[in-house]
N, C-alpha and C positions, 0 to 999 in steps of 0.2 A: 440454497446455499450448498457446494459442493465441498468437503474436507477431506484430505488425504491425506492420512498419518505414516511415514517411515522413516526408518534407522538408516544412516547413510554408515556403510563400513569404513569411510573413510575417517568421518570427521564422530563422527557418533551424534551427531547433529538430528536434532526430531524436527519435520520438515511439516507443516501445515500449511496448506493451501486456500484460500478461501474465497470465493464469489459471492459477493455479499450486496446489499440493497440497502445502504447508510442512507439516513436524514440529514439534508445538507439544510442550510439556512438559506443563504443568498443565491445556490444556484440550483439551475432547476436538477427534482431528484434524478432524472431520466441522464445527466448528462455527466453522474458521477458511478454510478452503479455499471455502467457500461465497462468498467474499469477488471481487471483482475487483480486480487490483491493475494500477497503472500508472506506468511509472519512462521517466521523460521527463530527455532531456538539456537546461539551459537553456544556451544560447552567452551570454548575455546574463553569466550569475550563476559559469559554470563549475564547478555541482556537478551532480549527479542529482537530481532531485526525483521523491518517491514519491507516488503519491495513490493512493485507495482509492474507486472509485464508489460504492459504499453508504454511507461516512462522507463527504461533502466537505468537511469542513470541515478534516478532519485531513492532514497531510502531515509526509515528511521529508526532509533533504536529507543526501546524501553525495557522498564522491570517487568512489564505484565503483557499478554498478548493481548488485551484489550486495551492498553492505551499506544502500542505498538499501531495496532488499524486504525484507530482513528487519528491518531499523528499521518501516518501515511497516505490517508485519505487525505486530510489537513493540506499536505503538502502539495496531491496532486490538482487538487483545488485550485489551490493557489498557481501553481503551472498553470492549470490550463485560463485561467482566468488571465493571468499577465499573455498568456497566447491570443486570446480573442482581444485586447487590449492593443496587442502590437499590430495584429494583423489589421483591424480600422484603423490605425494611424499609417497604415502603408495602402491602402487602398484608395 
């Protein structure tokens, strides 16, 4: 697991980054860990927000950085599952 802590001058925002190796239930663990995930504190908004580099467009917010990842995680799950789902129905 790789963490990078800093002060953004702009927003004053503490920025944690994290590569992590979650236990998924239904899909294999190999095919969620592959993910980068990143849980940013907003001063602005006062929750966590989670983001995922390989999905941008997806995020989630919470009160704590650990229900932040695993929401985020949650979510990319679920993406890439509806993904391997559409893609056999067009093949």
């Amino acid at each position: 697991m790789s963490i990078w802590l800093s002060r953004s001058q702009e927003s004053f925002s503490r920025l944690v980054s994290v590569v992590c190796k979650p236990h998924t239930s239904n899909m294999k663990r190999n095919e969620i860990e592959k993910y980068t995930y990143r849980i940013m504190w907003s001063d602005e908004d006062e929750v966590f927000i989670g983001l995922c580099t390989e999905f941008p467009s997806l995020s989630w917010l919470a009160s704590t950085s650990g229900k932040t990842l695993k929401g985020i995680q949650s979510v990319v799950k679920e993406c890439v599952s509806d993904m391997s789902k559409t893609m056999k129905n067009y093949q």
